[in-house]
C-alpha positions as CSV (number, residue, x, y, z in Angstrom):
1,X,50.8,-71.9,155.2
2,X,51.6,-69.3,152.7
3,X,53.1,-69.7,149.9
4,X,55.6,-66.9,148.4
5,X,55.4,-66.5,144.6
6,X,57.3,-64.6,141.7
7,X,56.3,-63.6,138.4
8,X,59.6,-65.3,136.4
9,X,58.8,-64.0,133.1
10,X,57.9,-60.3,134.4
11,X,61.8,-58.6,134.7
12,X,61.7,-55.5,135.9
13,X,64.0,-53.7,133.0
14,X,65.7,-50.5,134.3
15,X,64.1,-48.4,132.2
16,X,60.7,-49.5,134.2
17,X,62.1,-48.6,137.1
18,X,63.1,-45.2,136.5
19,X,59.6,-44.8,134.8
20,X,57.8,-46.4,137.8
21,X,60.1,-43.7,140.1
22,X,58.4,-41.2,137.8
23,X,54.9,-42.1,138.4
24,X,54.8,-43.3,134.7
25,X,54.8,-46.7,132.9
26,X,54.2,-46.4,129.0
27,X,53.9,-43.2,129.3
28,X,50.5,-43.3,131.4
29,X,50.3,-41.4,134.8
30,X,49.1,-43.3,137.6
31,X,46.7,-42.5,140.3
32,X,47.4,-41.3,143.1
33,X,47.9,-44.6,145.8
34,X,48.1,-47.3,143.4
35,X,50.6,-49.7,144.3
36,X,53.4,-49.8,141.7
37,X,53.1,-54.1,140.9
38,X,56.3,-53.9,138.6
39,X,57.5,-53.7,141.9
40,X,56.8,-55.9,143.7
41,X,58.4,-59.1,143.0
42,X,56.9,-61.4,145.6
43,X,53.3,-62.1,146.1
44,X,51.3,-64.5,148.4
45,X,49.6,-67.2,146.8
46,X,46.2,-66.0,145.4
47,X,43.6,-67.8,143.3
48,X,45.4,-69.9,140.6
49,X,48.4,-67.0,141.3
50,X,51.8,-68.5,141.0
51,X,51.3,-71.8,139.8
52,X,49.2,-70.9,136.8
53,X,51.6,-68.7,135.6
54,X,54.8,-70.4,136.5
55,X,55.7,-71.9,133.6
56,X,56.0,-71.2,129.4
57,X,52.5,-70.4,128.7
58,X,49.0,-69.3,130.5
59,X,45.8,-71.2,130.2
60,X,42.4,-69.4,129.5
61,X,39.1,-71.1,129.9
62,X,36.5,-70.2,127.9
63,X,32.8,-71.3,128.5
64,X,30.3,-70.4,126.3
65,X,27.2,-72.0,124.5
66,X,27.9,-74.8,121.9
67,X,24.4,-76.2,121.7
68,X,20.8,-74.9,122.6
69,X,19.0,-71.2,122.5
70,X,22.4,-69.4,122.4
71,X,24.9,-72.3,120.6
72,X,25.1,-69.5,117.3
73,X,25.9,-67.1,119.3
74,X,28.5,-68.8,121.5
75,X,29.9,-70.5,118.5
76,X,30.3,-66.8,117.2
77,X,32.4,-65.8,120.6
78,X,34.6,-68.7,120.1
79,X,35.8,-67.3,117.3
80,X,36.9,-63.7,118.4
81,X,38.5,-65.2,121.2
82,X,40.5,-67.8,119.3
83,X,41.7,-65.0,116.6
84,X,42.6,-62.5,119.4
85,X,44.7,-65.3,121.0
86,X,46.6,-66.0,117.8
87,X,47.1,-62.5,117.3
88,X,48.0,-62.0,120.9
89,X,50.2,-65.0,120.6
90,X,52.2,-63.4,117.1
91,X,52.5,-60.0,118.4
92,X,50.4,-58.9,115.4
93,X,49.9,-55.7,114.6
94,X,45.8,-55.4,115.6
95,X,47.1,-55.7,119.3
96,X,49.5,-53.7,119.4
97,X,47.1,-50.6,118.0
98,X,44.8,-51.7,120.9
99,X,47.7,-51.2,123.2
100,X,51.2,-50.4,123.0
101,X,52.2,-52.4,125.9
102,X,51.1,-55.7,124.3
103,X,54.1,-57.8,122.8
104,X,53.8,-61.4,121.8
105,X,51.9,-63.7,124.3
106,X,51.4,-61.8,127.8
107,X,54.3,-61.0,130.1
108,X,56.4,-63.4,127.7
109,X,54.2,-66.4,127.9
110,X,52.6,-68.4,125.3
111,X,48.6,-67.7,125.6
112,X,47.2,-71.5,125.5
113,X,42.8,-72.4,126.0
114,X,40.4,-74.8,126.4
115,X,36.7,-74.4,125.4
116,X,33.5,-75.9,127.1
117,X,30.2,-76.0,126.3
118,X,27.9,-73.9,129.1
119,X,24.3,-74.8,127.0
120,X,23.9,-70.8,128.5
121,X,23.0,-73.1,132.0
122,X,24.4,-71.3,135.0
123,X,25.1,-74.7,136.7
124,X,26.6,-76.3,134.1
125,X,29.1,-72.8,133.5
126,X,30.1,-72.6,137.2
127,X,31.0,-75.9,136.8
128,X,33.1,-75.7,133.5
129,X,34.8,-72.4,135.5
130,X,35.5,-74.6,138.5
131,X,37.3,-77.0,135.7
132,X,39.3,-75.0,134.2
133,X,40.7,-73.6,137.8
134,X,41.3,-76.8,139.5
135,X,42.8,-78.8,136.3
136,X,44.0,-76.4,134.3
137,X,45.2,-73.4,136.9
138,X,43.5,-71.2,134.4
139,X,44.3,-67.4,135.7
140,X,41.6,-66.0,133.6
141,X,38.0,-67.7,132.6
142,X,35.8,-65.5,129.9
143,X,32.8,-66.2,128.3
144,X,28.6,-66.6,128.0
145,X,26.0,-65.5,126.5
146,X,23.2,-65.7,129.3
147,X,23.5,-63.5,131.8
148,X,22.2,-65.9,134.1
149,X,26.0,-67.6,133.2
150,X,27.8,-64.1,133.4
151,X,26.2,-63.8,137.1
152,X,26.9,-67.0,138.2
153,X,30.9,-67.0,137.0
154,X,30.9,-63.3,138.8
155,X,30.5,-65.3,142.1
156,X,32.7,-67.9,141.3
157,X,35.6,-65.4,139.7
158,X,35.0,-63.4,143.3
159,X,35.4,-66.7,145.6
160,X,38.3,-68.1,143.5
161,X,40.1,-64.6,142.8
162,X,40.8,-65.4,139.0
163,X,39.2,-62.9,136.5
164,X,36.3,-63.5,134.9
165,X,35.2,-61.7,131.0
166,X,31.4,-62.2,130.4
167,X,31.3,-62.7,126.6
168,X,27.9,-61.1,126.0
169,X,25.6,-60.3,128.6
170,X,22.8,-57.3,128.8
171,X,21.4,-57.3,132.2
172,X,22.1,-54.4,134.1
173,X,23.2,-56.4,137.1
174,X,26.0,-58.2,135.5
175,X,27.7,-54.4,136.6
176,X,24.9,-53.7,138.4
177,X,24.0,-55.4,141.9
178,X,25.8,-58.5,141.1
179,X,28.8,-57.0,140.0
180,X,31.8,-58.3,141.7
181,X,36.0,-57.1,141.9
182,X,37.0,-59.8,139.8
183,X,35.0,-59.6,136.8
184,X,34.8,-56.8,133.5
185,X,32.4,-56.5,131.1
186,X,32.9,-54.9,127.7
187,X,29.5,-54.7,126.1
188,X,26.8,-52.6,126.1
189,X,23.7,-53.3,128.3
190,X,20.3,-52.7,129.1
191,X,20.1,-49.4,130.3
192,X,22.9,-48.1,127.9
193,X,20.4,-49.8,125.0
194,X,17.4,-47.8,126.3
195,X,19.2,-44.5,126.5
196,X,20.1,-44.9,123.1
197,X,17.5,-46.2,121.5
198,X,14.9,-44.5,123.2
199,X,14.8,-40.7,122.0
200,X,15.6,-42.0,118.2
201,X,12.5,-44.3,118.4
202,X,10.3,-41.7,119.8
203,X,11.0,-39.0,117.4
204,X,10.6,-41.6,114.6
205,X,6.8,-42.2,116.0
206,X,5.9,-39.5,118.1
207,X,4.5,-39.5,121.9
208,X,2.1,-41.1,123.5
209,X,2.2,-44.8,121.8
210,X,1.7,-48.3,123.2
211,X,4.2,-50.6,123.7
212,X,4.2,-54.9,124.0
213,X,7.4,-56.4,124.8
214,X,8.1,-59.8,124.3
215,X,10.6,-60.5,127.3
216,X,12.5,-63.8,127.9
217,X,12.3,-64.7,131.4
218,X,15.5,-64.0,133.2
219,X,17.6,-61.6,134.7
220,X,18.6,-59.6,131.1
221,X,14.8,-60.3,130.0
222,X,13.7,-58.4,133.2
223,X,16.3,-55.6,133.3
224,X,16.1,-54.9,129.7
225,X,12.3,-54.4,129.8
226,X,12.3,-52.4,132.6
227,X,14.9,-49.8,131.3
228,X,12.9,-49.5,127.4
229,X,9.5,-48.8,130.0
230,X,11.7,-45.8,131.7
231,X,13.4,-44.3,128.8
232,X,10.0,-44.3,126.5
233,X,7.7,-42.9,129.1
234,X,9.8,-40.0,128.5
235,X,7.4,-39.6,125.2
236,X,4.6,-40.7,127.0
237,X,4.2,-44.4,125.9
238,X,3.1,-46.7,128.1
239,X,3.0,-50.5,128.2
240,X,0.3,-52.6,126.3
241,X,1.3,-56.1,127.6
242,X,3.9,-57.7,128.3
243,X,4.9,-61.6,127.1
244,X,7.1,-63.0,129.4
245,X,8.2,-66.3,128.1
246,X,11.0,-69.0,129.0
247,X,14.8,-69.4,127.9
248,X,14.0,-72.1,124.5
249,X,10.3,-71.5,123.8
250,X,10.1,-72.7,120.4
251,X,6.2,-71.9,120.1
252,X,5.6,-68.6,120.7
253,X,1.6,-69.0,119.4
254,X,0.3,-67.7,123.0
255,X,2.2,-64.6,123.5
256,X,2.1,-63.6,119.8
257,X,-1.8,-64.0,120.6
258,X,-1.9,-61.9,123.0
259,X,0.0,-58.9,122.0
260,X,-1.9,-59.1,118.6
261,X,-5.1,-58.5,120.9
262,X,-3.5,-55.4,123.5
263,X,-3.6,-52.8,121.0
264,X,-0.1,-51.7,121.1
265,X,1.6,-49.7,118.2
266,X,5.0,-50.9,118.9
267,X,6.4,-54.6,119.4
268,X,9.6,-54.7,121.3
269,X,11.7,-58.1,121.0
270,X,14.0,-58.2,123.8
271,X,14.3,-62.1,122.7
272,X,17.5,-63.4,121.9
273,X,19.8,-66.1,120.1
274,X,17.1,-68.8,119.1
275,X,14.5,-67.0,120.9
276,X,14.8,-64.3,118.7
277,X,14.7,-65.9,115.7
278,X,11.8,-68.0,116.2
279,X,9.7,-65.0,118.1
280,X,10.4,-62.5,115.2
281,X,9.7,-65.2,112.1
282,X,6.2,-66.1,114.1
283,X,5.6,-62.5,114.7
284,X,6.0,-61.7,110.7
285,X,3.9,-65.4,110.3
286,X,0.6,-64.0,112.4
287,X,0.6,-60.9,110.4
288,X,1.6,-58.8,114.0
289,X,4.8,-57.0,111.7
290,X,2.4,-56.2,109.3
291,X,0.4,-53.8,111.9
292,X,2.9,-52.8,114.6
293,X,6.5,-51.7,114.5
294,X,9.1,-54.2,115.5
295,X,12.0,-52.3,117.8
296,X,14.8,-54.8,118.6
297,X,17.1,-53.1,121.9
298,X,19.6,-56.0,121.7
299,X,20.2,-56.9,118.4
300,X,21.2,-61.0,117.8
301,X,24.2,-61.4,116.1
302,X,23.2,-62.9,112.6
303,X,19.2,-62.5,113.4
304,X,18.5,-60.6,109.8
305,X,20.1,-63.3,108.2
306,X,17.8,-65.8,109.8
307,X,15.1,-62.9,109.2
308,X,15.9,-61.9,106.3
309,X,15.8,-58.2,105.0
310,X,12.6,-58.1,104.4
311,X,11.5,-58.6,107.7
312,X,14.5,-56.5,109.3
313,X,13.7,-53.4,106.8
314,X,13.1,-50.4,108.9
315,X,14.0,-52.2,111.6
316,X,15.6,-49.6,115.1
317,X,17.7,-51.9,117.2
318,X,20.7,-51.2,119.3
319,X,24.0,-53.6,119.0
320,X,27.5,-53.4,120.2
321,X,29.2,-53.4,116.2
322,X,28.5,-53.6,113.4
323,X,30.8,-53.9,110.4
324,X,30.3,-51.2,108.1
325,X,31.9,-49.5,111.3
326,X,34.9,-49.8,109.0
327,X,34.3,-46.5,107.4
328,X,34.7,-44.7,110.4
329,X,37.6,-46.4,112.9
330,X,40.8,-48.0,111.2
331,X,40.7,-51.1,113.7
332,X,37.2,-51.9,112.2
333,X,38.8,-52.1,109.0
334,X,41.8,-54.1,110.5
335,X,39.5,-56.8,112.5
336,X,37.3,-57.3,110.1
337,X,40.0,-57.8,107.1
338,X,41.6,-60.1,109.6
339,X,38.2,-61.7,110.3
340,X,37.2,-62.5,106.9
341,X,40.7,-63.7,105.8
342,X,40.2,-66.5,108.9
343,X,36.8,-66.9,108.7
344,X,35.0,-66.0,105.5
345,X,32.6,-63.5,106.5
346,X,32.3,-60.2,108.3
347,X,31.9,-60.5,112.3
348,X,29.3,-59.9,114.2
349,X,29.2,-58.6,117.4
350,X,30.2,-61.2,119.9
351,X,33.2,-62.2,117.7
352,X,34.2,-58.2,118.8
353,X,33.7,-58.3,122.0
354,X,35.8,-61.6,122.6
355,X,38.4,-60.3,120.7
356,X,38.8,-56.6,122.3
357,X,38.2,-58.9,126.0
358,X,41.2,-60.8,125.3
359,X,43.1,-57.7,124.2
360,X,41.9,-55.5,127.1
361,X,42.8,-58.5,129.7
362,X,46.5,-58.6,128.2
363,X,46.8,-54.9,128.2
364,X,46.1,-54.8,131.7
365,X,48.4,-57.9,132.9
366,X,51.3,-55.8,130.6
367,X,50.7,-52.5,132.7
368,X,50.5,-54.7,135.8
369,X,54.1,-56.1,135.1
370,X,52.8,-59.5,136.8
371,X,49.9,-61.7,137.4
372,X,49.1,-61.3,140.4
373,X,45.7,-61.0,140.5
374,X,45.1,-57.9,142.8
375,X,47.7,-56.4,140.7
376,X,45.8,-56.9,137.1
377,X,42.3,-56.0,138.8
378,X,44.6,-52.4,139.9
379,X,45.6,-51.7,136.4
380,X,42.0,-52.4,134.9
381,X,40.4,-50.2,137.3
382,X,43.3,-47.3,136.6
383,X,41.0,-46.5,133.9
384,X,43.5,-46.6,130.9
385,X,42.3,-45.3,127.5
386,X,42.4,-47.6,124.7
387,X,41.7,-47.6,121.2
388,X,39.0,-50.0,119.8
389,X,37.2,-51.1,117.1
390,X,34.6,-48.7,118.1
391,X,37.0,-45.7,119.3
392,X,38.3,-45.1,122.4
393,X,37.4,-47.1,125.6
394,X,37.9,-47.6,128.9
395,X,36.7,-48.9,132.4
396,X,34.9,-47.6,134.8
397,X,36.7,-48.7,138.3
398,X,33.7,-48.1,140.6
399,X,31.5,-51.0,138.5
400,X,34.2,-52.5,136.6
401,X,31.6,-51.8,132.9
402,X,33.4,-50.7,129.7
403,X,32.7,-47.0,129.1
404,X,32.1,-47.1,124.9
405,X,29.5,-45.9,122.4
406,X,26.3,-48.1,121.4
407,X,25.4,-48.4,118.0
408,X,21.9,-47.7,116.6
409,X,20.9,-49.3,113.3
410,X,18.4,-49.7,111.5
411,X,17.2,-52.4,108.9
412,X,17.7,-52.0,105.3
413,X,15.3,-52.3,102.7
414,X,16.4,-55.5,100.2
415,X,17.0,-53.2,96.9
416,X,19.1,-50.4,98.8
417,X,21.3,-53.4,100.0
418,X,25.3,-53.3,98.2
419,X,25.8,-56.6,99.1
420,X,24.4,-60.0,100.6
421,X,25.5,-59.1,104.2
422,X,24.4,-55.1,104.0
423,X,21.6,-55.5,106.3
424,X,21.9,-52.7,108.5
425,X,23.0,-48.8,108.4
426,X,24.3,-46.9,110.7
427,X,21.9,-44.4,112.2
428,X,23.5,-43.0,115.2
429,X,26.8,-43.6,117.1
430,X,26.0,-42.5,121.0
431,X,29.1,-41.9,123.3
432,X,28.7,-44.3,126.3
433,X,29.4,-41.7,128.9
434,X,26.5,-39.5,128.6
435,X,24.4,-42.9,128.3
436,X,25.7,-44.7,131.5
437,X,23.8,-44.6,135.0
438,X,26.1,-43.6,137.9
439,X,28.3,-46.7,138.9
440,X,26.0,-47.2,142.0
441,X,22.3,-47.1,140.8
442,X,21.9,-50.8,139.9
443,X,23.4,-51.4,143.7
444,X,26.8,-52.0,142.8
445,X,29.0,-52.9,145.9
446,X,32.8,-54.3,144.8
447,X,34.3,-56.6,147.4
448,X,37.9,-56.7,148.3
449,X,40.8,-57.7,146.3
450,X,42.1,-60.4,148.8
């Protein structure tokens, strides 16, 4: 049987309504067809949609990586999320430059969480999601930092109707063939790294050089090798070798071996978290760092602090933000003085991304006037502009991917460094809409909202 629901805490002001009558809400014109949801009161029961929002306060689950490859890096997340859900909660000022229509909590309600530890297994984060849906009525799950977890939750966020934010996740299919109506991402990926990176690298070494990747072996490992190979046969490199090794090797002796012995000029570490860490520091141990270049397309939150500088100097990698970012956009400056005060240090980029997630996910339920979740999904894909840490964004409705710049850094040396964390300057800021493949050529196919 059906089941009618209403959004209590989502009044329809009369000012609304005359705006909605206009074709505008906040001042933002609508497309053509879309549903007005301030509207509509009533909904059938959908997902965790009414009963998770029927009371005081919302629940978001958050599953990310406490322990394992990845625990840094999902310990990292946690804390964007949590600040971004006290700011969110307070009304403070941050959100409110991120969007207008954000108040205090969403739609009225008190923003409450619960966080569980993935270990970046896809089993074990389908199961958390599953959790925080049947025990919790959570009507939004976020988080990972696999993207074997981000493709796992897509399915379950599709099947279950309740939106899912991958935290950080590179693969190309996250958007790309496994990309579902239910999901967003906000970070940059893959192909978006490569189209970046690409051109800078090549005109900093010329055409015609040899690459070795070192390529963890999984769905971002694959898709992110694959893209560098396209983008730098544009200068005519070509591949040397590439090391294909398993999520948590700790030893990486064998590979390491055998790129020193394919005569490649270049030494690409798609590696991540741990992975990263370990693979660079053995690379630097055998001497490899001291013959090849080291190009890093997905940069690890805090890897040239496990590194060091010396290791990172001269360094080309691509990453989503980076901190110095602060002399260029005001909500830099204002997330990562807010940041620091909470947590002691400047963020990295995963503590971004689960902080503009959260923002982006309450701007849309605000614009949606309601939680029903076809509703939010509607507003996301209207493709509002939205400021950011890293300027304006917004998403894409045919893939559901964040349209925003990538970053391109490169390592600093130790003496040109102003202060302990200084690692990295800014070489290039790329606009993510000249970088992004149409919405379709990763096999993109969205199912239906119902």
């Amino acid at each position: 049987m059906t089941k009618i629901g209403k959004d209590l805490a989502a009044p329809v002001s009369r000012r609304k309504v005359l705006l909605a009558g206009a074709g505008l809400v906040g001042g933002v014109a609508l497309p053509t067809g879309l549903i007005m949801p301030a509207l509509a009161a009533n909904h059938p029961a959908l997902g965790t949609y009414p009963e998770g929002s029927s009371g005081p306060s919302v629940f978001v689950g958050i599953t990310v990586p406490r322990t394992g490859t990845y625990a840094a890096q999902g310990e990292d997340l946690i804390k964007g999320y949590e600040l971004a859900i006290a700011h969110l909660n307070a009304g403070d000022e941050l959100m409110h430059k991120i969007s207008p229509h954000i108040k205090k909590g969403v739609l009225g309600k008190t923003v409450t969480y619960g966080i569980a530890d993935s270990a970046a297994k896809p089993n074990i984060a389908v199961q958390n999601f599953e959790k925080f849906v049947s025990n919790n009525k959570a009507i939004m799950v976020t988080g990972c930092v696999s993207s074997a977890e981000a493709v796992a939750n897509n399915k379950v966020a599709d099947r279950e109707k309740v939106i899912y934010l991958p935290g950080i996740s590179g693969s190309n299919d996250t958007t790309g063939k496994d990309c579902v109506r239910y999901s967003f991402r906000e970070c940059f990926y893959g192909q978006t790294a490569a189209a970046a990176t690409a051109p800078v690298l090549i005109k900093a070494l010329g055409n015609g050089k040899k690459v070795a990747y070192l390529t963890p072996d999984y769905t971002y490992g694959h898709t992110v090798q694959k893209s560098m190979e396209d983008y730098l046969k544009k200068g005519g490199w070509t591949t040397a070798t590439d090391q294909v090794s398993p999520l948590g090797t700790t030893d990486f002796s064998s590979y390491l071996l055998n790129v020193a012995n394919s005569g490649a000029d270049v030494v690409v570490n798609i590696n991540f978290g741990r992975d990263a860490v370990l693979s660079t520091k053995q690379a630097k141990q055998f001497g490899i760092l001291d013959k090849m270049t080291l190009m890093v397309p997905y940069n690890t939150p805090f890897l040239a602090q496990e590194v060091g500088a010396e290791t990172m100097q001269g360094v080309l990698a691509a990453t989503d933000y980076w901190w110095t970012l602060e002399d260029t956009y005001p909500l830099a400056k204002m997330f990562n003085t807010a940041f620091r005060a909470k947590y002691g240090y400047y963020p990295e980029w995963g503590a971004e991304t689960a902080y503009m997630q959260v923002a982006m996910w309450a701007d849309a339920i605000e614009r949606a006037g309601t939680f029903y979740p076809p509703d939010v999904v509607k507003a996301y894909e209207a493709g509002a502009k939205l400021q950011s840490m890293v300027g304006e964004v917004y998403f894409r409705a045919a893939d559901h991917q964040l349209v925003r710049p990538v970053i391109v850094q490169r390592g600093k040396k130790p003496s040109a460094m102003k202060n302990p964390d200084d690692f990295y300057e800014i070489v290039e800021i790329v606009p993510g809409k000249g970088l992004m493949q149409a919405p379709d050529a990763f096999g993109c196919k969205m199912g239906s909202y119902t």
